[in-house]
C-alpha positions as CSV (number, residue, x, y, z in Angstrom):
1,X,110.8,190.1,132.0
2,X,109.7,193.4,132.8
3,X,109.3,192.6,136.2
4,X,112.8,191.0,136.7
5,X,114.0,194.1,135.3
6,X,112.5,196.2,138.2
7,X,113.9,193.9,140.1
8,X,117.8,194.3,139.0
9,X,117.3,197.9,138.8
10,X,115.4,197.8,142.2
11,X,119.0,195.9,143.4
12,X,121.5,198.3,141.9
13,X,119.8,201.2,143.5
14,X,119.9,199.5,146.7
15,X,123.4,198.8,146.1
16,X,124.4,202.4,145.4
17,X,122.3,203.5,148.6
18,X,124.2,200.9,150.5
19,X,127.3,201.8,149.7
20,X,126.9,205.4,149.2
21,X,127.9,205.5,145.3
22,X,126.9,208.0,143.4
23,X,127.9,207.4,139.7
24,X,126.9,204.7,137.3
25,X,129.4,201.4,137.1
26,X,132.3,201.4,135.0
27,X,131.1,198.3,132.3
28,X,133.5,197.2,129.9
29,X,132.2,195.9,126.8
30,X,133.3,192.9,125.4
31,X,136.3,194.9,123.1
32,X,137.8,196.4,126.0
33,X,137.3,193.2,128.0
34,X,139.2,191.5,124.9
35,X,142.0,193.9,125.3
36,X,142.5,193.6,128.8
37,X,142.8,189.5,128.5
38,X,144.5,189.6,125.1
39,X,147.3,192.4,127.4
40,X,147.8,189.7,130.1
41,X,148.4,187.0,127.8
42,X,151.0,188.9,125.9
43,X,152.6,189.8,128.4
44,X,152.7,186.1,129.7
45,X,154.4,184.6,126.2
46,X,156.9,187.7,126.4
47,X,157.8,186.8,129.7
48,X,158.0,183.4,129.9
49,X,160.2,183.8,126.3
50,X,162.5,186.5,127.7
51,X,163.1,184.8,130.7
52,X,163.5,181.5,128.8
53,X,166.6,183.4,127.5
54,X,167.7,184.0,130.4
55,X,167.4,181.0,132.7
56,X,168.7,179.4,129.3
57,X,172.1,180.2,130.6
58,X,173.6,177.4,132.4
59,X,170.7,175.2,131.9
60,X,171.6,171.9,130.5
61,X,168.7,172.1,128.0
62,X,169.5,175.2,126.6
63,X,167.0,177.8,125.9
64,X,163.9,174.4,126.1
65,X,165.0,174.1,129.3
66,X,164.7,177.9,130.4
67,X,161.6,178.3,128.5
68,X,159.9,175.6,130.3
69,X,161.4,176.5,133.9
70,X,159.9,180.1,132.6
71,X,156.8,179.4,132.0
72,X,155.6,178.6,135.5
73,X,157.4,182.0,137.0
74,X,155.9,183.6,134.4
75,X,152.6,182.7,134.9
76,X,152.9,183.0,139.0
77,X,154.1,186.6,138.0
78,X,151.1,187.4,136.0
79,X,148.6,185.6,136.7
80,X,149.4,185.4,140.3
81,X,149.1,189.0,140.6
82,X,146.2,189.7,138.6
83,X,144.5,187.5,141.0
84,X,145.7,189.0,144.0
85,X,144.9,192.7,142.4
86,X,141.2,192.1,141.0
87,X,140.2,190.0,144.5
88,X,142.3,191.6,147.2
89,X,143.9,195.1,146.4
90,X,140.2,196.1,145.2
91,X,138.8,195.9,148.3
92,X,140.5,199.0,149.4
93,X,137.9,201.3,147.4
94,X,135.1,199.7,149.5
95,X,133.2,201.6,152.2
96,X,133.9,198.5,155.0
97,X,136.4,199.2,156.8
98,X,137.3,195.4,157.4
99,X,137.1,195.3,153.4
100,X,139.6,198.3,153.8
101,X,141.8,196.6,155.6
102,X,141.8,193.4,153.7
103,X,142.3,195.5,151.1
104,X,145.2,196.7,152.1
105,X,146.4,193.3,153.4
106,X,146.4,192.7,150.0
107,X,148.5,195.1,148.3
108,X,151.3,194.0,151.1
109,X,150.7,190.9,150.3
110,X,151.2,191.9,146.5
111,X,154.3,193.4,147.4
112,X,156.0,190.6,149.0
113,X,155.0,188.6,146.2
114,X,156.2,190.3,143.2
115,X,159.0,191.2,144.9
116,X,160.4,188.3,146.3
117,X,159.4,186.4,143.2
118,X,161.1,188.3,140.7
119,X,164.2,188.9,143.2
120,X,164.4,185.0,143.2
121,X,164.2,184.6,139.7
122,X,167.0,187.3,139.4
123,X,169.0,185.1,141.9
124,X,168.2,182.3,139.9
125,X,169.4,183.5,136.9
126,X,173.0,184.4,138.3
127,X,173.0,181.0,140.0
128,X,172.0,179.3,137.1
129,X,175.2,181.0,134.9
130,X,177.2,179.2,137.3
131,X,175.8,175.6,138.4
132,X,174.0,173.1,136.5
133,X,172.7,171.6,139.5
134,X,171.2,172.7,143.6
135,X,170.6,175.8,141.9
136,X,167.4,176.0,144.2
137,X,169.2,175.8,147.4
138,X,171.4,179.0,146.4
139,X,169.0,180.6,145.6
140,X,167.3,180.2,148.8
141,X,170.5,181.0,150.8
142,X,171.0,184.5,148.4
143,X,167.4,185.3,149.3
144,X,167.9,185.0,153.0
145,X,171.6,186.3,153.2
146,X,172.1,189.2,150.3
147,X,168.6,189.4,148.5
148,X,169.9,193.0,146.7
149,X,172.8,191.6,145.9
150,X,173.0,190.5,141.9
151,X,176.7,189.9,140.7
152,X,175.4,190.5,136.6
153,X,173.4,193.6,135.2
154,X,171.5,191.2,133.1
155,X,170.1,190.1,136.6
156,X,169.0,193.2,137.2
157,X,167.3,193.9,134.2
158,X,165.7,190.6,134.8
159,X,164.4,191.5,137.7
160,X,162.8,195.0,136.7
161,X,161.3,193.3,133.8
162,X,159.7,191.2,135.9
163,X,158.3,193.6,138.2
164,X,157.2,196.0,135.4
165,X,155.2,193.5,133.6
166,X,153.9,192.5,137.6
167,X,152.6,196.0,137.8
168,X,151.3,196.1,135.0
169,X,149.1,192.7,135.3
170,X,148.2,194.7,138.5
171,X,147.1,197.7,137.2
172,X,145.0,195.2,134.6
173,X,143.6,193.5,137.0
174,X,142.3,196.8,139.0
175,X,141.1,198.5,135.6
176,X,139.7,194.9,134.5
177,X,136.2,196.0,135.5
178,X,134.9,198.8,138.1
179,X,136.7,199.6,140.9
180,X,134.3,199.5,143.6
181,X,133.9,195.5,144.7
182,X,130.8,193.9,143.3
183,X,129.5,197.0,141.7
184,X,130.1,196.0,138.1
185,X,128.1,192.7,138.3
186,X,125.1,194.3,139.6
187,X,125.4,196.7,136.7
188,X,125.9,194.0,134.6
189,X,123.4,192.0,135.6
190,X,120.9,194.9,135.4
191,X,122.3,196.1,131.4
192,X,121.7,192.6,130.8
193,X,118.6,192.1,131.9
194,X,117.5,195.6,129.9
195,X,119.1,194.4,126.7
196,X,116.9,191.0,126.7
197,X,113.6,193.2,127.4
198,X,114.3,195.3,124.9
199,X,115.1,192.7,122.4
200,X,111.8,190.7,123.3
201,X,110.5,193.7,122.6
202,X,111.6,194.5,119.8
203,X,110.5,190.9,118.5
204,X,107.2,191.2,119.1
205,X,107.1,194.5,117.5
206,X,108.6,192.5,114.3
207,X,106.3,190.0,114.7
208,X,103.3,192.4,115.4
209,X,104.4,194.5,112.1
210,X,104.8,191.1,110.7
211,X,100.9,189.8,110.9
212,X,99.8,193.3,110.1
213,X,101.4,193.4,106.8
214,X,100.4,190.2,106.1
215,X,96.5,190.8,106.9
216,X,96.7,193.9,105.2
217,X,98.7,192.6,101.9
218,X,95.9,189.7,101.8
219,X,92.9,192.0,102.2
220,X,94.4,194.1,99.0
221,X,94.5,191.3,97.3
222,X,91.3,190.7,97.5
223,X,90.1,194.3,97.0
224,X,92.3,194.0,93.8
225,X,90.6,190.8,93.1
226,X,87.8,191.7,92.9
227,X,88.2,194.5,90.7
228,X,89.3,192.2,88.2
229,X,87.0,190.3,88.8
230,X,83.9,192.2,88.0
231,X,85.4,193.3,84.9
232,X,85.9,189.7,83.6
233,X,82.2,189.4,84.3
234,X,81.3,192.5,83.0
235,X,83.2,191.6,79.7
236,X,81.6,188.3,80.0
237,X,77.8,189.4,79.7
238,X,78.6,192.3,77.2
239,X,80.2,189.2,75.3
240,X,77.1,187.2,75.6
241,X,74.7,189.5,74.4
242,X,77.2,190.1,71.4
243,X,77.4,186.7,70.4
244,X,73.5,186.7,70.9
245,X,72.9,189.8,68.8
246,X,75.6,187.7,66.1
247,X,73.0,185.2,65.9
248,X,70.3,186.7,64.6
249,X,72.3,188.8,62.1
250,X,73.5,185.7,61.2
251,X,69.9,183.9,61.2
252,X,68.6,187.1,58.8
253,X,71.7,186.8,56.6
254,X,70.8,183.2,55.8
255,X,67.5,184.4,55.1
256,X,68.4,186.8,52.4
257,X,71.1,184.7,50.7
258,X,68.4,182.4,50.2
259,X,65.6,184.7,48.7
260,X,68.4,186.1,46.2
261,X,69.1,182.0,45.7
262,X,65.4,181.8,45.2
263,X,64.8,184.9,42.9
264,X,67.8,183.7,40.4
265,X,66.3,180.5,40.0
266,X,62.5,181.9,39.8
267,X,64.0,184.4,36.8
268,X,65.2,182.0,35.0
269,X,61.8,179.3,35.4
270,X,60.0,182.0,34.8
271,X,62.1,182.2,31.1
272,X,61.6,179.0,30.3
273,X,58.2,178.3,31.1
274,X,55.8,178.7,28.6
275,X,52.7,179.5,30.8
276,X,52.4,181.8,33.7
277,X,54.3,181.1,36.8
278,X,52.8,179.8,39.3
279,X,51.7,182.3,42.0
280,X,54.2,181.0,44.8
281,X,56.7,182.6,42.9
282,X,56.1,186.2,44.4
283,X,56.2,185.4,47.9
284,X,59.1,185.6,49.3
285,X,61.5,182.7,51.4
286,X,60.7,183.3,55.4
287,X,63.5,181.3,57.2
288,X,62.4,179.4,60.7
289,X,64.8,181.9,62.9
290,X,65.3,180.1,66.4
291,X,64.9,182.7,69.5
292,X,67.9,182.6,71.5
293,X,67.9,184.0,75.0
294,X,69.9,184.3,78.0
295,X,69.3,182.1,80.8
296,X,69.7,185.0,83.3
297,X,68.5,183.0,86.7
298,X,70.3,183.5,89.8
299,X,72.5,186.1,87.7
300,X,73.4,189.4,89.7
301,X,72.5,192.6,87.8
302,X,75.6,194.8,86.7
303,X,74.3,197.2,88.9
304,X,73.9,195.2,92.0
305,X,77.1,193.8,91.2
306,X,79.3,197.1,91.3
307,X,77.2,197.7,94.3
308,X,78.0,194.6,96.5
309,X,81.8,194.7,95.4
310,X,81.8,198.8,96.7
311,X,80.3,197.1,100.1
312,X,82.6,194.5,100.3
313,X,86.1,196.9,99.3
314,X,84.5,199.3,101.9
315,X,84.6,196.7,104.2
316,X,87.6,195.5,103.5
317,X,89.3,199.2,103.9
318,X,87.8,199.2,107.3
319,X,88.9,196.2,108.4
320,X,92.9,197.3,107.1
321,X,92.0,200.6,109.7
322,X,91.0,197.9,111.7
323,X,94.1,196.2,111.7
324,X,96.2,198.8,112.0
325,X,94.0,200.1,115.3
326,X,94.8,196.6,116.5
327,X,98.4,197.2,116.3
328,X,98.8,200.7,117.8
329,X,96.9,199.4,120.6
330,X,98.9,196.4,121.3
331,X,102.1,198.7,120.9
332,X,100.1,201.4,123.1
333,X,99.6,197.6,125.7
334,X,103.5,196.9,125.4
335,X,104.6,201.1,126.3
336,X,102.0,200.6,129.3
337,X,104.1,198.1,131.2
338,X,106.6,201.0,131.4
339,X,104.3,202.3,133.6
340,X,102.2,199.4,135.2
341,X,105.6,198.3,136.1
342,X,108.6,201.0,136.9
343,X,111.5,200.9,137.0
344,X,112.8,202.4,140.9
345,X,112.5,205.9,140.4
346,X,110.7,206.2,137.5
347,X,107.5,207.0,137.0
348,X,104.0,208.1,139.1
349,X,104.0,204.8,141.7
350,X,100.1,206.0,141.5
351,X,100.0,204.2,138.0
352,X,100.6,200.6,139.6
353,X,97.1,200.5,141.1
């Protein structure tokens, strides 16, 4: 794309040098361009309706009739001339003097055009307020015998409606898009080909942007993850060794509450016996306690935990600068083909080695 776009500039230099132009083309945009149409159109349905109205006089089908027989003098009338302006009369602004000349051919050509057409449809108009039929040969013979001859005013007004809305389609068609011949495709052609460059470019910087932000949401993630993660373990072992240390209070509780079990019911034997208790009676109850202890094989120390989980978010934060290296250099790859490939002109022509 880049390269194509060298190209089209490459042509539209060549063009100006050609043909000795030294400003940028006059490009319409598509508003403008909208206008323009939307103007000749207008002016088509107004014409063809007022001069339905007129031809309406004297035609057996009333103002149907003259709005039909309208329509295709209207159209000739703008269309017809818009034609002959944006594809003939333009050639005058070219530097060939044949293209001059044609040019000029043209606009003569123009002139006998619009003004014989609208002349005619002035002559049919009057012929038409007075026959219903062979309306077309009078005409003919008016044209050839008196052709600025009109017996009504209305005719007249006809007629210079006509024409202005002739010029105007004219000046339309000259305006449409830049004056010299050919000039505004090639500047088209070249806008357009910058316009799709720099929206594939700017896609691939979204899309770039894209996979960095994702890489770089995923490895915080992580690095959050892992946070929490070592604190559920921390909590987990300090939990352990709580529940082991519960145990054995637990184990030493039972023991007492069963000496002071003991003692109450040694008192009271010791009442009631008549001869000396016997000498078990002063040692004390020793409970079988069961030694409880972690199975701590293949466990990581707290301390070598914290450790490897510093490593890894180290790494991680690295590999985020990482990414974002990555990016800049691809964005650094994309601004080089500015310069690996130049546009005419611009540029050190050194740089394409």
């Amino acid at each position: 794309m880049r390269r194509n776009l060298r190209d089209l500039d490459a042509e539209q230099q060549s063009f100006r040098r050609k043909h000795k132009i030294d400003r940028t083309a006059r490009v319409h945009g598509g508003g403008a361009t909208f206008l323009k149409v939307a103007l000749l159109i207008v002016m088509f349905v107004v014409e063809a309706f007022a001069n339905g109205n007129f031809l309406a006089k004297g035609n057996e089908q009333g103002l149907l009739g003259g709005v039909t027989e309208a329509i295709s003098f209207a159209a000739l009338n703008i269309f017809g001339t818009f034609i002959i302006g944006h594809f003939g009369v333009k050639q005058i602004a070219h530097n060939s003097v044949v293209r001059k000349c044609l040019g000029v051919l043209a606009f003569c050509v123009y002139l006998v055009f619009a003004l014989g057409l609208n002349l005619a449809l002035a002559h049919y108009r009057d012929v038409s307020a007075q026959l219903l039929d062979g309306g077309g040969d009078r005409v003919m013979q008016a044209m050839a015998a008196t052709p600025f001859q009109l017996r009504d005013i209305n005719s007249w007004l006809f007629f210079g409606l006509g024409l202005l809305f002739s010029v105007v389609a004219l000046i339309d068609s000259l305006t449409f898009s830049d004056a010299y011949p050919g000039y505004a495709d090639v500047q088209q052609r070249l806008e357009d080909g910058r316009d799709a460059y720099r929206n594939r470019r700017a896609e691939l910087d979204e899309n770039l942007k894209d996979v960095r932000d994702e890489y770089q949401e995923k490895m915080e993630d992580i690095s959050r993850d892992l946070s929490v993660r070592r604190g559920e373990y921390e909590a987990i072992v300090a939990n352990r060794s709580r529940m082991l240390k519960l145990f054995t209070q637990h184990q030493d509780h039972l023991e007492r509450a069963a000496n002071a079990l003991i003692s109450v019911y040694r008192e009271a034997n010791a009442k009631a016996r008549k001869a000396p208790p016997p000498p078990r009676f002063a040692t004390a109850f020793s409970l079988a306690k069961v030694s409880v202890e972690a199975n701590t094989d293949g466990e990581w120390s707290l301390r070598d935990l914290r450790s490897r989980i510093e490593q890894i978010q180290a790494m991680l934060t690295a590999e985020v600068k990482e990414i974002h290296t990555a990016y800049q250099t691809t964005m650094d790859e994309y601004q080089q083909l500015d310069d690996i490939v130049p546009e005419p002109g611009v540029g050190d022509g050194s740089k394409q080695a």
